[in-house]
Every structure is written in structure tokens, then in C-alpha cells.
N, C-alpha and C positions, 0 to 999 in steps of 0.2 A: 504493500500500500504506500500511495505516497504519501508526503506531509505537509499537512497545510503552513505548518513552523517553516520549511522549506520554500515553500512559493512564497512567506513573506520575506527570507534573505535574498530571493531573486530578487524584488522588488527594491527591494536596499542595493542589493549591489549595482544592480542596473541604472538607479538613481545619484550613488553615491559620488562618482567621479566629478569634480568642479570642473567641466568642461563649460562650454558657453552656453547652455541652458542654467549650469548653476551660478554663473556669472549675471544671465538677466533675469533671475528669481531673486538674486541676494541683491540688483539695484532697483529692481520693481518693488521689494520691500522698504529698504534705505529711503526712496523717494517717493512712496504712495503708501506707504501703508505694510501691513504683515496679510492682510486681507488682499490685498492685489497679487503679493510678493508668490502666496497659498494655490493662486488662481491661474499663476503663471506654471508653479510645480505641479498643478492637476492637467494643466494641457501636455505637458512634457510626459507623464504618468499615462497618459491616453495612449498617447504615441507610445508609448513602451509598451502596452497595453495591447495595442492592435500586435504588436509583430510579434507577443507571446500568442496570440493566437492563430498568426500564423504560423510561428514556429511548431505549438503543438497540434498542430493540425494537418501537420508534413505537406504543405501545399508548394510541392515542385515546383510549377508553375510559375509562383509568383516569385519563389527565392533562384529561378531560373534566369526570370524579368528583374528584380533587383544587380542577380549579378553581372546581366549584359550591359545592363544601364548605370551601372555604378560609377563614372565619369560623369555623367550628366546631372547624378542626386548631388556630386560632391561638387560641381561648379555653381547651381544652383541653389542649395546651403550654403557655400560661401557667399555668395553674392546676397545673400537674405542675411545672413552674419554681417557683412558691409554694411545695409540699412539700419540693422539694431547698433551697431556699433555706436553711427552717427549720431542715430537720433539720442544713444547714453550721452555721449558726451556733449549733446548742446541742451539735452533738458535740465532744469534747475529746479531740484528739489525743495519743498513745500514743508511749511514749519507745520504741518498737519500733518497726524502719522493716519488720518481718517480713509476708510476705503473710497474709492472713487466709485461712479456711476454704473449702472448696469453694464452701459455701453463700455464705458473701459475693461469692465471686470472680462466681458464676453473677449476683448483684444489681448488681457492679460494670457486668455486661457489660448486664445489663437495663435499667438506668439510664442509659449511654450509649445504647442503641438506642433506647428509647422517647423519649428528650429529643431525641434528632435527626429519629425520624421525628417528631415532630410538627410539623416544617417543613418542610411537601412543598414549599412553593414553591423548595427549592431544585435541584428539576427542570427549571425554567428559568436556571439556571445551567449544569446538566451537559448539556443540551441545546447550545448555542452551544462548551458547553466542545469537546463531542466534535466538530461541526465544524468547529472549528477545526486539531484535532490529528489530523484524519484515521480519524476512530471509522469499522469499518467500514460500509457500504451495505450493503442489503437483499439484493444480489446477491452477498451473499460467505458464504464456509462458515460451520457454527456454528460450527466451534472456535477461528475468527476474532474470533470475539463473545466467545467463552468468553475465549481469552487475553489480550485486550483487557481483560476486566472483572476478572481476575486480578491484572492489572496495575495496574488500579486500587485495588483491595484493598490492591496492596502497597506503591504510594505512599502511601496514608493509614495504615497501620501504620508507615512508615519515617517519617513526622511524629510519630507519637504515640510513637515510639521516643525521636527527637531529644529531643520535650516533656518526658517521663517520666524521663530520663536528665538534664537539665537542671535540674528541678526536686530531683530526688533530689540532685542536688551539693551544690543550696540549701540542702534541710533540712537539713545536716548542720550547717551554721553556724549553725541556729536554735536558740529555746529553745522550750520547749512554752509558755511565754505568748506568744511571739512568733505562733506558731501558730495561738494561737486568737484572736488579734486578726487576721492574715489571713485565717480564719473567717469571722470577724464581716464583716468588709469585702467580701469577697467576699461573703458573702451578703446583704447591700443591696444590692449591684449586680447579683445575679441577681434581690433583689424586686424591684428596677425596671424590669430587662427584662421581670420577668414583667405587670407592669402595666402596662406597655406594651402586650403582647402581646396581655390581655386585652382592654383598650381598644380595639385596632386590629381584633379582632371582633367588637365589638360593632359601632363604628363600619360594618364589612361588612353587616351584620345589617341596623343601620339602613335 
């Protein structure tokens, strides 16, 4: 049997790495709120989300189309990494740590999904992940699948719980120039990953 303990370490570990989703969850926090910051890590959780269910669902097909097109998701994620970059480093955060509007909350979470899916290859991480932890077989019920992927869900929310509630202690001790020099910085280091990124499909391309 597998373990529902198990599908929530996927969901951590999947979540845990500070890559540029965890870079624009910790300034969507710093600068709107822990409630934005929350909304941003459930779109990211989605996206991880979906390609555990792809992964457990052995859908050739699509990890066939990931892997032909994997130049195109990685120049395309960069260039979407370039937009949030910008837009970090010219917004100026707000002495109000209050959630923002429906409409932003709905961007915080598009923002997370779209910047995660654009790294499908990390289906080959969830892939190994779930044999490891006992994901179930082809011969087990759905609801097997279902509350296995649940569980995953709610490991990567209980990260972006800890993340969100961490940082929100921070800002309290900051200043708002403090803030938008963290800004700044952050958003150089998500320009680089994004040129990276870009770089690394083109070189596919090649």
C-alpha cells in the first residue's frame, strides 16, 4: 500500500527548491500581503499538481509531447521569467500587508501556475519521486490515485504555508526601502535565470 505520509513529502519536495516560483511567492508576500504571497504558492501547487497526475497516470503521450517540445516550454518560461522579473523590480511595495482584490488574488494564482508549468521537465522528478514513496500501480482503485494526488496538493500548500508565514514575520521588521531593494535583487536573479533559460532552448533548438 502506499502512503498518504509519502505523497505529502512529494508535495514538499516538489515545492521546496527556491527556484523563481519561490522567488515570486516570497515578493508577492513582502509586497501585498501573506494572503497574495499563499495564492501565488497554490497556482505553483496546481501546476505540480497536474503533472503528478500525469505522471501517475503513465500518459506517454503527453511526456512524449513534453519531451519533443522541451526547447520551446524552456524559451517560453524564460521569456515569462523576463516579465515577472520587471514588473519585481519596478513595483513599490505598500505599507499595507492587507490582501489585494479578487482580481489580483485570481493573477497571484495565474502567475504561480503559468511560471511552474512552464517547467515540465519537472515530471521527471515526480516520476522517480512517486516510486519511491509507493505512488499507486495501474492495478489499484481510482480513489487510490485521487487521494494520493490530494495529498500531494496538501504537502505543497503546507510549504507555501510555512514560506508565507515566515516571510510575513520578516516584513514586519522591514522598511519599505528595505523592500524594494529586495525587489531589485530579486529581480536580477530571476533575469538570470531567465537567460538562462532562454539560452538553454535555444541551445535545444540548435
Amino acid at each position: 500500500m502506499f502512503s498518504c505520509l509519502g505523497c505529502v513529502l512529494i508535495g514538499i519536495i516538489l515545492s521546496a527548491p527556491m527556484g523563481p516560483v519561490g522567488m515570486l511567492c516570497v515578493q508577492q508576500t513582502l509586497n501585498r500581503g501573506r494572503a497574495t504571497g499563499l495564492l501565488t504558492g497554490l497556482g505553483a501547487a496546481l501546476s505540480d499538481w497536474f503533472y503528478c497526475w500525469v505522471a501517475a497516470l503513465s500518459m506517454k503521450l503527453i511526456i512524449g509531447f513534453i519531451e519533443r517540445h522541451t526547447a520551446a516550454f524552456a524559451i517560453v518560461g524564460g521569456l515569462l521569467l523576463a516579465v515577472f522579473s520587471a514588473l519585481m523590480m519596478r513595483s513599490r511595495p505598500s505599507s499595507s500587508s492587507a490582501a489585494g482584490s479578487a482580481s489580483r488574488g485570481a493573477g497571484a494564482v495565474a502567475a504561480g501556475f503559468v511560471l511552474a508549468f512552464s517547467n515540465p521537465l519537472i515530471i521527471f522528478l515526480i516520476m522517480p519521486l512517486m516510486v519511491y514513496f509507493g505512488v499507486p500501480q495501474p492495478d489499484y482503485e481510482w480513489w487510490q490515485y485521487a487521494l494520493c494526488l490530494v495529498a500531494v496538493l496538501a504537502g505543497a500548500m503546507l510549504w507555501w504555508w510555512l514560506v508565507t508565514y515566515g516571510v510575513e514575520r520578516w516584513r514586519r521588521s522591514m522598511t519599505l526601502a528595505t523592500l524594494h531593494r529586495v525587489n531589485v535583487a530579486m529581480g536580477i536573479v530571476m533575469l538570470a535565470l531567465s537567460a538562462y533559460s532562454i539560452w538553454r532552448g535555444v541551445r535545444l533548438l540548435a
